[in-house]
N, C-alpha and C positions, 0 to 999 in steps of 0.2 A: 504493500500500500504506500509506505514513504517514497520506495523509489520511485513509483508511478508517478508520485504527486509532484518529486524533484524534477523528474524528466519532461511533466507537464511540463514546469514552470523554464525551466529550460529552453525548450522549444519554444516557448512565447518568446524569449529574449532573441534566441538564435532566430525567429521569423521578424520581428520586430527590427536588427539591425540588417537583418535583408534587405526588407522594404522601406526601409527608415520611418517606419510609420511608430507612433506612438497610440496608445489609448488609458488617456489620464483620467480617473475614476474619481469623481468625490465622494465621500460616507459625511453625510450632514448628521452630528452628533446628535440633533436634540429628536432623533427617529428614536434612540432608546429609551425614549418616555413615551412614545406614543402607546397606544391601550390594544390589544387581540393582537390581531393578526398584522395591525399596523405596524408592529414595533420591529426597532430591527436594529441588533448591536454590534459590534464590531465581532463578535463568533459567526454572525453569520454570513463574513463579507469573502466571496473567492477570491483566493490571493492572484489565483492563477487566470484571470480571467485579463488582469488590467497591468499595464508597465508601469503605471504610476498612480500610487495613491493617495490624496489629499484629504486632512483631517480638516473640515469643519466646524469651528472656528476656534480661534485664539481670539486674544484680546490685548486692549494696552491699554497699561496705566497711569495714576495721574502724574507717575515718575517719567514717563514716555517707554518705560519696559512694557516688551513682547510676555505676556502672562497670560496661563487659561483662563479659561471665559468660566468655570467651574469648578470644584473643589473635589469633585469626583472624576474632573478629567482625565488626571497624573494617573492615574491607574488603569485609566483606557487607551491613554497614549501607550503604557507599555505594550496592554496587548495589539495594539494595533501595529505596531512598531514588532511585536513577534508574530504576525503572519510572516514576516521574511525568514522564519524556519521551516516555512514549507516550499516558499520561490525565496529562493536565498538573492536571487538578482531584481528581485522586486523595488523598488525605490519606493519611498512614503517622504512625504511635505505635511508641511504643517501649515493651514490658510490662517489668513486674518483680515478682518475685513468682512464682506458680504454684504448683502444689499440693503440688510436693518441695521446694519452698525455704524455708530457715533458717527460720521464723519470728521467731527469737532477733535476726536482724539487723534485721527491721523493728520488734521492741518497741523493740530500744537505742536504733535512729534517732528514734524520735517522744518519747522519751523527756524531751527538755527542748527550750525552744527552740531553742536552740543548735546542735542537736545537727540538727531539722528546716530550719532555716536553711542548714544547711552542704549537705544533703541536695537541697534546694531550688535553690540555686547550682551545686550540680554537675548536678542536672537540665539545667537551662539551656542551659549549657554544652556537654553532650553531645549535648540534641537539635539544637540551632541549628548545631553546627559538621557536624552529621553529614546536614542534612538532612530531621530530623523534623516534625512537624507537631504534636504531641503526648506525653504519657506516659502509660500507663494501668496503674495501680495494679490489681496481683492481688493482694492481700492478704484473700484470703477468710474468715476467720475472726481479727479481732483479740483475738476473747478468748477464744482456745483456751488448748494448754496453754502455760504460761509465761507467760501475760500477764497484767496489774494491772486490779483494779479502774478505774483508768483508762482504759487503752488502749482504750474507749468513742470516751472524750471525744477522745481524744490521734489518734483516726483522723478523728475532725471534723476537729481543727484544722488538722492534714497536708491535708486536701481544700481547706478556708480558705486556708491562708495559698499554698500553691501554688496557687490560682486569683486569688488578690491579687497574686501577683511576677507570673506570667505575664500580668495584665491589664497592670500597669504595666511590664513590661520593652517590651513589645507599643508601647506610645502611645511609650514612653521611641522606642523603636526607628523608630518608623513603618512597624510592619509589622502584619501579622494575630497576635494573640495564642496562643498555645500552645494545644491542647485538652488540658483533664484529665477523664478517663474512668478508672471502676474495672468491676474484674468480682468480681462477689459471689456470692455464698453463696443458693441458695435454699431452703435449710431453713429452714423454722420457728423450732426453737430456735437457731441458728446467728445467724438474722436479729434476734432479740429481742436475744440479749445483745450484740452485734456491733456494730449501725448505729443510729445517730440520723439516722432515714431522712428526716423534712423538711429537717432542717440538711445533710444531704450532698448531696441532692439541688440544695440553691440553687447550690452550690460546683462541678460535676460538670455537664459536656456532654453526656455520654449515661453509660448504667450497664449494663450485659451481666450478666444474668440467666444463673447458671449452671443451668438447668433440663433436666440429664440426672446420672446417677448417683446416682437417688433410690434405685435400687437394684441389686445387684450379686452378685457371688459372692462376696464377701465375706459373705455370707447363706447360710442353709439351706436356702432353697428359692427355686423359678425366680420372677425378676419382672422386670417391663422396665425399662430404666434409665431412660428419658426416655418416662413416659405422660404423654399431655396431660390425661388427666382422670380422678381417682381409681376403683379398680375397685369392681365392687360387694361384694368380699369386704375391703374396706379398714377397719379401725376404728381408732378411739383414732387415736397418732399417724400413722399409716397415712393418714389421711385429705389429711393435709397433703403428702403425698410424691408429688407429680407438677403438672407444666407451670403447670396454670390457678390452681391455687391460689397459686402463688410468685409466679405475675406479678400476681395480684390483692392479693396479701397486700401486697407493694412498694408498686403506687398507692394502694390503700387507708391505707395507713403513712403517706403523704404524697408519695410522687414521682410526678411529672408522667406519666401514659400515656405519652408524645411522646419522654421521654426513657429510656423502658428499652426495651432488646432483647432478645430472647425467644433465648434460646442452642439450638443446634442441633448435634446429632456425628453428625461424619460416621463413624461406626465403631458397633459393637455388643457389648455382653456379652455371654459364652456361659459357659455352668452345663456343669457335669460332672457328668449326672442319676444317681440313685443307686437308680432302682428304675425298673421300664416304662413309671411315668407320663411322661407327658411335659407334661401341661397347665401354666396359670400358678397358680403355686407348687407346684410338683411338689418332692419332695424332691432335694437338691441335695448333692453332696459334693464343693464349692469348685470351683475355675474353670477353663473348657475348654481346649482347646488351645491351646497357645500360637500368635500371628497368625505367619504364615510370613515377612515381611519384618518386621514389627513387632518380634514377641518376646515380647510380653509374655503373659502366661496369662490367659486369658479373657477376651482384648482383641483385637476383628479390625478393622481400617482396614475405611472399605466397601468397597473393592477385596477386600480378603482377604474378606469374607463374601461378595460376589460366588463366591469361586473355591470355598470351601466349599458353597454352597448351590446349586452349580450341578446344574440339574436335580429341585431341591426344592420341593417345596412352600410355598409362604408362611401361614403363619395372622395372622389379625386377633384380637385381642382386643377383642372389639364396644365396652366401655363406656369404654377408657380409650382407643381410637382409635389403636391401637398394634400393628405387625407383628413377629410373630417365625419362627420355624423351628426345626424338629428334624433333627438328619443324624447319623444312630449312635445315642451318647449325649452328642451334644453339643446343647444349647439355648440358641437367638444371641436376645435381641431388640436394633431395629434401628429405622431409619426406613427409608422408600424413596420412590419417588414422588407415591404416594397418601398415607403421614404428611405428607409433604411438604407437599400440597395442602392436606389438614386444618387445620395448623397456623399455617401461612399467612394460611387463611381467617378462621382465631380471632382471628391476631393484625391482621387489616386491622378487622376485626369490631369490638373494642378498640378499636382507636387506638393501638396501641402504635407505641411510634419506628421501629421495625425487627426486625432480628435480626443474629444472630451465629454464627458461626459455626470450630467447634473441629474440626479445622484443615485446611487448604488442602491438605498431605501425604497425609492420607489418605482423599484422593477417589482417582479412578482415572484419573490422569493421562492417560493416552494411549489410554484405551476398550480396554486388551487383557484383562481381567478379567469387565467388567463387560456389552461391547459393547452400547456403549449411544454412545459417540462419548468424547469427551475429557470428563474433569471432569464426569460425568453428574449427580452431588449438587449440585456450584455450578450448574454451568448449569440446571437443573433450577429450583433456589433461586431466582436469578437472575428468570429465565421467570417465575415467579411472582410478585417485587416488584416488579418492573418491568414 
């Protein structure tokens, strides 16, 4: 059984430096509180399925130190940190950041040297003693609200000088140096004022393209969160708000193909339609049901759209390559198989590094939703990079 599992893991790495493809995994910690069948810990995450695994989330403090976000963390970082005794070449990061976090804590931190130093040293610190292999900066929008005409520049330097300690803590040490990885923003205007996309790029190991929630229920009318390619009823900004555009816009900016990853969720928006249409952009009055173990309104894990759409019909949206569904008056889009395949093919087609994937939790752990086997989204994903 061990050797099997090593050999698995093995072969992931040896297909992975084949194709140069990567497939970076998130595990979003706070799924091990969720209740039944929703919960999901880090025992039950396949080592072997993903080359890189990132822990969700960390936190900083009012010192400007990298600290967990929980008091129960430290003990999950271990075991997450010992999946790498079953894929010994498995690599794990530790995020921070995310899309409900402070922002206000990551302007104070970059805000003087001093202040990135300190932030830098406590990185270190807690990836090395804990296990990691890296740290990967969510900071997706630095010049949102609250933040300076600087915090431009001041996100350079945080990517610089952490890819500076970590070279030299690394030779200091005699060991392999840290990886630093960000996940960003793939809007347009987000990406203009936000990134100095060749100078981050030289700094930065790989970059995770957030290319889903281009749109939502947070809008008026239905559209799919993650199309790979604008529809034909798309104008003005509109145009720029899906898949192909945000990963071309990135390389064209200046980062390497090789090193971004085309992000992927495993979960779907659902509209709570407000008249008989049901088409893409049908009018919409805010977000469907809430997911059954998730929670959240207009948010289904793919396991929970499994259980909703059981026995429904799928539609394609021919131009932008994209599936959705209607059950009631509720409207989900989503990926599945066939997106899957698409997407994939774009991005081998490209050259892109890899992909990414938002999050491990809500796939369908144990095939009872979905019936399709265990983790039908990763392994599906999986099947295809490799």
């Amino acid at each position: 059984m061990c050797r099997f599992t090593l050999t698995t893991g093995l072969c992931l790495i040896i297909a992975s430096l084949a194709s140069s493809s990567r497939l970076v995994c998130y595990y979003n910690s706070e799924a091990a509180d969720r209740e039944d069948e929703g919960q999901f810990t880090v025992s039950d995450i396949d080592p072997n399925k993903c080359t890189h695994l990132i822990y969700a989330f960390s936190d900083i403090n009012t010192q400007n130190e990298l600290v967990p976000s929980s008091g129960t963390d430290i003990q999950r970082y271990q075991s997450f940190n010992g999946l790498k005794t079953r894929n010994p070449l498995l690599k794990t990061l530790l995020a921070v950041g995310g899309l409900t976090f402070d922002t206000q804590k990551f302007i104070a931190m970059v805000a003087t040297k001093q202040n990135r130093e300190t932030f830098i040293e406590s990185a270190i610190k807690i990836l090395r003693e804990n296990g990691f292999d890296g740290l990967n900066l969510d900071w997706t929008n630095p010049r949102g609200a609250g933040s300076t005409s600087q915090d431009k520049q001041r996100f350079t330097m945080l990517c610089k000088e952490l890819k500076d300690a970590f070279e030299y803590e690394g030779e200091t040490a005699n060991r392999d140096s840290l990886i630093i990885s960000a996940s960003v923003s793939a809007e347009k205007a987000t990406i203009d004022a936000s990134y100095q996309i060749p100078q981050i790029a030289k700094h930065l190991d790989f970059i995770n393209v957030l290319t889903f929630d281009f749109h939502g229920p947070w809008e008026s009318v239905t559209g799919h969160h993650s199309p790979l390619y604008k529809g034909s009823q798309d104008t003005g900004n509109k145009t720029y708000s899906n898949t192909d555009y945000a990963m071309r816009y990135w390389r064209d900016q200046g980062a390497p193909a090789q090193k971004l990853n085309l992000g992927l969720a495993a979960y779907g928006r659902a509209f709570d339609l407000s008249t008989a249409s049901s088409d893409v952009g049908a009018p919409a009055n805010g977000p469907g049901e809430e997911g059954c173990y998730t929670g959240e309104e207009g948010f289904w894990a793919a396991y929970e759209t499994c259980l909703y759409l059981d026995g429904v019909t799928t539609e394609l949206i021919p131009d932008q390559k994209a599936p959705y569904a209607t059950t009631e008056n509720q409207w989900v889009g989503f990926d599945n198989k066939k997106s899957l395949d698409t997407k994939v093919s774009y991005l081998k087609t490209n050259n892109f590094g890899g992909a990414f994937l938002w999050s491990l939790d809500l796939d369908d752990m144990h095939g009872q939703f979905c019936k399709m086997g265990n983790n039908p989204f990763l392994s599906h994903l999986h099947n295809l990079l490799f």
